[in-house]
OpenMM code with the backbone's topology and positions (N, CA, C; nanometers):
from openmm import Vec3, app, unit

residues = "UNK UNK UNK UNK UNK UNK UNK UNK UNK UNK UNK UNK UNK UNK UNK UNK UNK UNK UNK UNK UNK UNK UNK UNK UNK UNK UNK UNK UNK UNK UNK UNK UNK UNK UNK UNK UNK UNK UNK UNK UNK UNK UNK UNK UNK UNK UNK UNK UNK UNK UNK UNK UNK UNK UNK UNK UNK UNK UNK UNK UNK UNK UNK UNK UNK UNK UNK UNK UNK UNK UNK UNK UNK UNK UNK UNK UNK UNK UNK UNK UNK UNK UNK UNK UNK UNK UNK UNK UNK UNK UNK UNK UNK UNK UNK UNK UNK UNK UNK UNK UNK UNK UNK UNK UNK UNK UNK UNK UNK UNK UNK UNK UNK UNK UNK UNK UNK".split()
positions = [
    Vec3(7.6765, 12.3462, 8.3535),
    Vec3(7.7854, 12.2514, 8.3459),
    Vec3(7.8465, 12.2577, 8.2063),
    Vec3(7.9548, 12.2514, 8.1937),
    Vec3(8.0477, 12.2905, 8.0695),
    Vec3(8.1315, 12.1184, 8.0656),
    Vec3(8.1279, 12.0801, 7.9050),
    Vec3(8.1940, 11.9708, 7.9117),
    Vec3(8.3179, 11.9752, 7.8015),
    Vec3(8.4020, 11.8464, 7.7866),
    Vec3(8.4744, 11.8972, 7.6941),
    Vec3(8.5338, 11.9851, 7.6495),
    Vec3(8.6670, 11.9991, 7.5603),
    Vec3(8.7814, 12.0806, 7.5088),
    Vec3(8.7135, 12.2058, 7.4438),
    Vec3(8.6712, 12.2954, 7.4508),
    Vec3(8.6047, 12.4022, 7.3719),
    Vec3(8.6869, 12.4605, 7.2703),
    Vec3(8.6365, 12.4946, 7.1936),
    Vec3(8.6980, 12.5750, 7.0795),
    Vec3(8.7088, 12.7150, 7.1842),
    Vec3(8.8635, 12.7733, 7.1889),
    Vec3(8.8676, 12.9271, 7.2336),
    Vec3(8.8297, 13.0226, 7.1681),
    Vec3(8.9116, 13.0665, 7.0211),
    Vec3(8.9742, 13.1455, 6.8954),
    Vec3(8.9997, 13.0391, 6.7906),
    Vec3(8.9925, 13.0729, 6.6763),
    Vec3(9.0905, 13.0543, 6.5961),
    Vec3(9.2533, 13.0650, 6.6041),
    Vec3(9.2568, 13.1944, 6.6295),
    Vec3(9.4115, 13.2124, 6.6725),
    Vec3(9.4402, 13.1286, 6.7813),
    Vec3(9.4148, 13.1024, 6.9139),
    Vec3(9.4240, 13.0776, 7.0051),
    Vec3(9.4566, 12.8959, 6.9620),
    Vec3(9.3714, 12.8654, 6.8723),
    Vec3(9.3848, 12.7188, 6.8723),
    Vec3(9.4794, 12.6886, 6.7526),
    Vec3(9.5147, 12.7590, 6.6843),
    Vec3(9.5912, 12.7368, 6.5514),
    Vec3(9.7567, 12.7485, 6.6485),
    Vec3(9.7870, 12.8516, 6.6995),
    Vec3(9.8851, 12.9128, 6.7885),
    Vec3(9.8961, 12.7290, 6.8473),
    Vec3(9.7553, 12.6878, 6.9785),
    Vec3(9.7628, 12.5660, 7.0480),
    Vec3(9.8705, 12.4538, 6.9628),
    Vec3(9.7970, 12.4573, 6.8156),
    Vec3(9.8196, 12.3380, 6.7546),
    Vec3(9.9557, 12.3325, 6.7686),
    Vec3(10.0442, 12.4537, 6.6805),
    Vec3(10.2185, 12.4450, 6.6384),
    Vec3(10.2630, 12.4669, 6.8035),
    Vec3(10.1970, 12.5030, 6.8526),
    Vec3(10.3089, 12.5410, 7.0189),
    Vec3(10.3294, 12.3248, 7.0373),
    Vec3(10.2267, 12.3057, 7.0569),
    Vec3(10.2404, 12.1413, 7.0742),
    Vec3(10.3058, 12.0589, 6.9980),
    Vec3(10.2589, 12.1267, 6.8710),
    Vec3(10.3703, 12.0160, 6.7392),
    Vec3(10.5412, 12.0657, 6.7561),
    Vec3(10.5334, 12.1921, 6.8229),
    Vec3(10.6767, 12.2305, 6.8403),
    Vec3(10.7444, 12.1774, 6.9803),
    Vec3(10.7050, 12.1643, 7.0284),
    Vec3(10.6815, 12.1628, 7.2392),
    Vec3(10.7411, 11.9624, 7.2600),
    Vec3(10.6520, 11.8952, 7.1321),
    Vec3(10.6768, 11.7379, 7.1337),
    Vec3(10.7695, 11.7010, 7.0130),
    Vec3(10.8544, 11.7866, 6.9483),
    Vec3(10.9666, 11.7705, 6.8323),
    Vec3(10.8791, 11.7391, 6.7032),
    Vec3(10.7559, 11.7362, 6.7118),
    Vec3(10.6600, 11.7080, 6.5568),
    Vec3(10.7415, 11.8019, 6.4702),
    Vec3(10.7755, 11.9572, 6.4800),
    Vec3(10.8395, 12.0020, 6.3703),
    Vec3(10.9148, 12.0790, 6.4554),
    Vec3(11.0018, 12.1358, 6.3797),
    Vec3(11.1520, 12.2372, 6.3334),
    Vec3(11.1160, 12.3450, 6.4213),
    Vec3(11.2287, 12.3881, 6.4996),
    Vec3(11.2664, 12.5242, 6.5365),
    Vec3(11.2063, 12.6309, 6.4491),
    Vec3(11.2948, 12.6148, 6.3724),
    Vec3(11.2693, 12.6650, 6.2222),
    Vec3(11.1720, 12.7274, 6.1504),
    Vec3(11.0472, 12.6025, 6.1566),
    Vec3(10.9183, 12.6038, 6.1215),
    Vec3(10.8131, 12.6578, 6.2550),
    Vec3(10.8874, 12.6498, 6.3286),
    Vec3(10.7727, 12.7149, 6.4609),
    Vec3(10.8038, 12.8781, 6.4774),
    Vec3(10.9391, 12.8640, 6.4294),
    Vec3(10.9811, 13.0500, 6.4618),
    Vec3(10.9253, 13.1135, 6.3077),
    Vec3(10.9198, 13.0398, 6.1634),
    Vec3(10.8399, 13.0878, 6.1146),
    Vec3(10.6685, 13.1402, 6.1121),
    Vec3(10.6350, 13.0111, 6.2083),
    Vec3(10.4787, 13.0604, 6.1712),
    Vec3(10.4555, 13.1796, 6.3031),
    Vec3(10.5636, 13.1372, 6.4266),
    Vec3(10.5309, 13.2821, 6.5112),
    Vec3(10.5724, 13.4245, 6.4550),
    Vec3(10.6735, 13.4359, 6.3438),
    Vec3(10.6751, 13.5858, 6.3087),
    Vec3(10.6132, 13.6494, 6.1865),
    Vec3(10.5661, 13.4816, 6.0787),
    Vec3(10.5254, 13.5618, 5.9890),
    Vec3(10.3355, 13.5018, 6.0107),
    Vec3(10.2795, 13.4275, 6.0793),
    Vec3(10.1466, 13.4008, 6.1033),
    Vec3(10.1052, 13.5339, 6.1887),
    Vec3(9.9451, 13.5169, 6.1252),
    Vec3(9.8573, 13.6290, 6.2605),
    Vec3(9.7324, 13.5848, 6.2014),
    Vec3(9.6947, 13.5086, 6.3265),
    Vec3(9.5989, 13.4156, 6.3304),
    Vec3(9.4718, 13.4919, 6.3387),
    Vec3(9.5050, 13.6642, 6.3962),
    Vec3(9.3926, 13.6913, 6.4380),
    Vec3(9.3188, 13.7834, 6.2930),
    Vec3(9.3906, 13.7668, 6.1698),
    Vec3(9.3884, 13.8288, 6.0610),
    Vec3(9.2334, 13.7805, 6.0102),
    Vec3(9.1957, 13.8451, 5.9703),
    Vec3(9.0504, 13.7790, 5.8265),
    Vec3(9.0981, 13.7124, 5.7487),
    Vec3(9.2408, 13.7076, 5.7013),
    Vec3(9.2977, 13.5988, 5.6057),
    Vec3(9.4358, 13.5921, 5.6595),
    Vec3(9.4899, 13.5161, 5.7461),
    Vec3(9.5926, 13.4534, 5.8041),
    Vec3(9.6720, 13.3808, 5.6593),
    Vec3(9.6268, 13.3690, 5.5492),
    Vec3(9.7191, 13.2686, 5.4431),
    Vec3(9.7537, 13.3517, 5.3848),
    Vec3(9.7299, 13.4824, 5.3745),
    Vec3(9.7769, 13.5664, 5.2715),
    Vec3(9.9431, 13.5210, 5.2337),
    Vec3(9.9989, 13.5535, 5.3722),
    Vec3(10.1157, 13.5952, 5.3938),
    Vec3(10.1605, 13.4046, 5.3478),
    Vec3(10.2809, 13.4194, 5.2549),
    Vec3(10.3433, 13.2639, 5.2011),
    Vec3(10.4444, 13.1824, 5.2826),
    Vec3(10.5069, 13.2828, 5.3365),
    Vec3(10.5932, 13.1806, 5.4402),
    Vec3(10.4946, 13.1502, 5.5637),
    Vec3(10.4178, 13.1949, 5.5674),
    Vec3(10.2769, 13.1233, 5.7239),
    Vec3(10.2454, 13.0174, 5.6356),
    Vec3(10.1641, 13.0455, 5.5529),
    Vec3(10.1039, 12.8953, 5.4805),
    Vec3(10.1966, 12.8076, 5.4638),
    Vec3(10.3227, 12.8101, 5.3636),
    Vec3(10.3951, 12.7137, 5.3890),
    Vec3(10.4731, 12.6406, 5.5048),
    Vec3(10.4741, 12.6768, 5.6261),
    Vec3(10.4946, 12.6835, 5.7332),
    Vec3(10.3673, 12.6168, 5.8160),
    Vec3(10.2377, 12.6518, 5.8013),
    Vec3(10.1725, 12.5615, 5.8518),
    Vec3(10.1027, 12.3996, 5.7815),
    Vec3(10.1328, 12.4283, 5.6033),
    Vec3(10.1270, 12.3288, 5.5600),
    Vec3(10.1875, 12.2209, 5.5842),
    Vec3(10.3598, 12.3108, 5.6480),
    Vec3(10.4637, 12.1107, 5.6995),
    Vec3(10.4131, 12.1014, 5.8588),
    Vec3(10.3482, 12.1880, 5.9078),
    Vec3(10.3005, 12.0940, 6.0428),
    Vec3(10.1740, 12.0139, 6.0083),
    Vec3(10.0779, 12.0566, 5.9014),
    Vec3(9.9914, 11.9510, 5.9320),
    Vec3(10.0316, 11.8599, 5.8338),
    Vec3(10.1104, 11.8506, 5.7189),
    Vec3(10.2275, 11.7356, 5.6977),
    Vec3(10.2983, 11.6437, 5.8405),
    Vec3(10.3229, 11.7227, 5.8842),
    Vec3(10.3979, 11.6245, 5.9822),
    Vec3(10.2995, 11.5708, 6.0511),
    Vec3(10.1470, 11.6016, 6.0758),
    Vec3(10.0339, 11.5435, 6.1709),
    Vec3(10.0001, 11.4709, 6.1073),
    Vec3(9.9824, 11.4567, 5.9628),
    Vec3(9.9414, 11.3614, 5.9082),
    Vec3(10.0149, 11.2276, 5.9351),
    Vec3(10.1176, 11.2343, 5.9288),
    Vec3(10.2135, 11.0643, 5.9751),
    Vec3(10.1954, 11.0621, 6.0837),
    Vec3(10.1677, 11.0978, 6.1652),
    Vec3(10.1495, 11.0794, 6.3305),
    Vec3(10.0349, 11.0557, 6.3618),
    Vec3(10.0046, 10.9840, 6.4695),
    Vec3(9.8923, 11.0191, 6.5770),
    Vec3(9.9432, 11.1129, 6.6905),
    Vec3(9.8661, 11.2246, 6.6570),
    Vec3(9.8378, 11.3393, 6.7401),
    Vec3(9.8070, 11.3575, 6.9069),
    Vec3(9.7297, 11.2165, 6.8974),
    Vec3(9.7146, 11.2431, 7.0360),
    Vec3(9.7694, 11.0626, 7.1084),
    Vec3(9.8384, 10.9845, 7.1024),
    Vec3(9.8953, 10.9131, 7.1092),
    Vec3(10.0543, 10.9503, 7.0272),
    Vec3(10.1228, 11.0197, 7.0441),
    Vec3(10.2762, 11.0441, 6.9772),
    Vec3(10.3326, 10.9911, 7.0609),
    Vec3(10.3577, 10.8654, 7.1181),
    Vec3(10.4862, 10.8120, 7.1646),
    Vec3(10.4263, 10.6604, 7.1943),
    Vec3(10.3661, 10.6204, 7.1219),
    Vec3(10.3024, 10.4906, 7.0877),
    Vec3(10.2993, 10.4542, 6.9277),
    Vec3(10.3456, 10.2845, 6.9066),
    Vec3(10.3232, 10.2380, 6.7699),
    Vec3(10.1713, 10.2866, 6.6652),
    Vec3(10.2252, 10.3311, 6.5484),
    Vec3(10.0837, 10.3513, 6.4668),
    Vec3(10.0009, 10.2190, 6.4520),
    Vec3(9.9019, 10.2541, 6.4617),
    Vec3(9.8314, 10.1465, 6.4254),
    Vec3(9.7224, 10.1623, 6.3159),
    Vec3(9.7934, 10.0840, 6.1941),
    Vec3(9.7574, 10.0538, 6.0528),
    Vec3(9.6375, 10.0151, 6.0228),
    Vec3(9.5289, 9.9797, 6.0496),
    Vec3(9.4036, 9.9145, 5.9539),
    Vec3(9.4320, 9.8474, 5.8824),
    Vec3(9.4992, 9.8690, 5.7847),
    Vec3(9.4856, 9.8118, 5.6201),
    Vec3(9.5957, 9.7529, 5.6495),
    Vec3(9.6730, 9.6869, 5.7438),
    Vec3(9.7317, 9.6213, 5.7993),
    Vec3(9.6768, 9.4987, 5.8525),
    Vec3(9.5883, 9.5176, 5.9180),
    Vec3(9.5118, 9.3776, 5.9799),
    Vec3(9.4577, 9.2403, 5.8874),
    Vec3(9.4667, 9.2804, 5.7467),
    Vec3(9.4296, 9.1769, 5.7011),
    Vec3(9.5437, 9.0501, 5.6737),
    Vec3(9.4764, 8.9493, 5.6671),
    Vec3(9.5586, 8.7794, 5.6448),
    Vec3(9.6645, 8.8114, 5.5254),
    Vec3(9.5443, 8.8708, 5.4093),
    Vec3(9.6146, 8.8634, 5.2783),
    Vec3(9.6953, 9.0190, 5.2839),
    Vec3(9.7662, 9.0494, 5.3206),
    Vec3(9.8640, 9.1576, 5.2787),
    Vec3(9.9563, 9.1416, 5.2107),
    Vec3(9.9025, 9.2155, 5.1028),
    Vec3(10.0982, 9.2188, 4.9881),
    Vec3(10.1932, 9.2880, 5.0574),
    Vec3(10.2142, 9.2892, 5.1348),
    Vec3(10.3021, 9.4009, 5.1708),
    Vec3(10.3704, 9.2746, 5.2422),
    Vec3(10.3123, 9.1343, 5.2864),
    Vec3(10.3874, 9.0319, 5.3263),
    Vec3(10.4535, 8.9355, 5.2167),
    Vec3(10.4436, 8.9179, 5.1254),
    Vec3(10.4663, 8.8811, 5.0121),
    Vec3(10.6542, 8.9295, 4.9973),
    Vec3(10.7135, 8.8715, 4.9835),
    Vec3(10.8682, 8.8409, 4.9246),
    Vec3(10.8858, 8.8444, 4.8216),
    Vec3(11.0069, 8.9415, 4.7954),
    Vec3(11.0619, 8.8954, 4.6733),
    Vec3(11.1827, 8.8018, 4.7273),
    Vec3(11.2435, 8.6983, 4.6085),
    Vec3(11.3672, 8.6149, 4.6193),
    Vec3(11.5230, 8.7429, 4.6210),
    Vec3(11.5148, 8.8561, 4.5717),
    Vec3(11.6334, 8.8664, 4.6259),
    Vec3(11.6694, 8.9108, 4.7432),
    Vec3(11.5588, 8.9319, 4.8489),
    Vec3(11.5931, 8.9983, 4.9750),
    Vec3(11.6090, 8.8473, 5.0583),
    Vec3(11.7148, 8.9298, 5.1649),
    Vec3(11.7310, 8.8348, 5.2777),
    Vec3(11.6321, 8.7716, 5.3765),
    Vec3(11.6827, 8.6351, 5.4080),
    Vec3(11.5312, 8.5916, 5.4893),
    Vec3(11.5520, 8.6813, 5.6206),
    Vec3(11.6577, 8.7228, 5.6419),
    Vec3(11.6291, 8.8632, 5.8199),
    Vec3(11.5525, 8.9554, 5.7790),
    Vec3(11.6046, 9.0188, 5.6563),
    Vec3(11.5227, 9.1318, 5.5897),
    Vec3(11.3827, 9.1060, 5.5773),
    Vec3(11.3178, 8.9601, 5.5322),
    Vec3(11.1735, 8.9118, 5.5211),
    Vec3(11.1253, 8.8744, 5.6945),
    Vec3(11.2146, 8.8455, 5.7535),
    Vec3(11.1418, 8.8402, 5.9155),
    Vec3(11.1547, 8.9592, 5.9547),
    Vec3(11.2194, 9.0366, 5.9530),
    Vec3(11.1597, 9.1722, 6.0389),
    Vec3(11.0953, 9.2886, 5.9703),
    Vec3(11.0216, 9.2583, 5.8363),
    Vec3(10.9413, 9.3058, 5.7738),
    Vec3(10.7967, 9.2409, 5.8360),
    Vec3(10.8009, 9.1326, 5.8395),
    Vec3(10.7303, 9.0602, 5.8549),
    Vec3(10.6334, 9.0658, 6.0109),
    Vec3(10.7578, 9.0968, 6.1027),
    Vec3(10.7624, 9.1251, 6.2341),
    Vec3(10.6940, 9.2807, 6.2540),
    Vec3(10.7647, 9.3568, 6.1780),
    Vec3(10.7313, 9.4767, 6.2119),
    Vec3(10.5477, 9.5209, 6.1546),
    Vec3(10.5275, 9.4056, 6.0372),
    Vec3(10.3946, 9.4232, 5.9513),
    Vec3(10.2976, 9.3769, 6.0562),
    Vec3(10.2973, 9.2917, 6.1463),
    Vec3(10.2448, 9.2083, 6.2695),
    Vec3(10.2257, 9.3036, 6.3918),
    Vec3(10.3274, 9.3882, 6.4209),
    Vec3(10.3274, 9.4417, 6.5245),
    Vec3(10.2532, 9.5964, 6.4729),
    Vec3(10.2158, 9.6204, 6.3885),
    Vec3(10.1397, 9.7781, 6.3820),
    Vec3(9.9954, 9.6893, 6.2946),
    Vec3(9.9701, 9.5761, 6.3105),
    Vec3(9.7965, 9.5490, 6.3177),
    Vec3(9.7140, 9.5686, 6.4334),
    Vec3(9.5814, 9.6470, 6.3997),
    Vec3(9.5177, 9.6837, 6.5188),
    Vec3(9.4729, 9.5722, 6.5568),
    Vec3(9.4071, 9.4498, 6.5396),
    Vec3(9.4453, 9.3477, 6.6403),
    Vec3(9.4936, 9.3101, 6.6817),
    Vec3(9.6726, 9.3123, 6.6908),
    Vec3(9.7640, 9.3209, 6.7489),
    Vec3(9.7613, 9.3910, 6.8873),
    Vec3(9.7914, 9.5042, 6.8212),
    Vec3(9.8278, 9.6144, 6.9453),
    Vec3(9.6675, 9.6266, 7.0474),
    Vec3(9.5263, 9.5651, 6.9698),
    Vec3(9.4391, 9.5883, 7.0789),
    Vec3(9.4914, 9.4795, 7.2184),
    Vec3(9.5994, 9.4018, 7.1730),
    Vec3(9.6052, 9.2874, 7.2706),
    Vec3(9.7176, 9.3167, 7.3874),
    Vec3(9.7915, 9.4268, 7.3673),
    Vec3(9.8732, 9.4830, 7.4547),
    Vec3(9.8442, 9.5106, 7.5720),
] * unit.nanometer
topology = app.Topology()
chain = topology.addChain("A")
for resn in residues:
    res = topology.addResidue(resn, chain)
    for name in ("N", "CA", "C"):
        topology.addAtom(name, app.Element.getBySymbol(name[0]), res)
């Protein structure tokens, strides 16, 4: 009995990663037609080459702000959930709309929040 996503290749799963980050708009035309002509995953050193590395450095840039496997759902913050957040804190010259939908939006990406959805 075989369980779970297996590792295939290297290549095979590096290839997986950008086909998906490209496939769901995570990154650029651009950046996907770079790492398919100048990447080769199946190399002993795939980074040699500088436009692959830089090319796969902005996809896992772009994975980093995302959830990967939830991409079309609100992030949900941690360091958000607490009472005391500065990040709720006002200054006097912003508008009180500007302080409610800061406020709103700081509320709605706490993971006790969104566990209640």
């Amino acid at each position: 009995m075989q369980l779970g996503n297996p590792e295939t290749s290297d290549a095979e799963d590096w290839m997986g990663l950008v086909d998906y980050a490209w496939s769901h708009a995570v990154i650029s035309d651009e950046t996907h037609q770079t790492i398919k002509t100048s990447c080769d995953f199946n190399s002993t050193d795939p980074w040699h080459n500088e436009d692959c590395s830089q090319a796969v450095d902005e996809v896992l840039k772009q994975y980093n702000e995302i959830d990967i496997y939830s991409l079309y759902t609100s992030v949900c913050f941690a360091s958000t959930a607490s009472s005391n957040d500065q990040s709720m804190q006002t200054s006097t010259k912003r508008s009180s709309k500007m302080v409610r939908e800061e406020k709103l939006l700081s509320i709605e990406h706490r993971c006790d929040v969104m566990l209640d959805k």
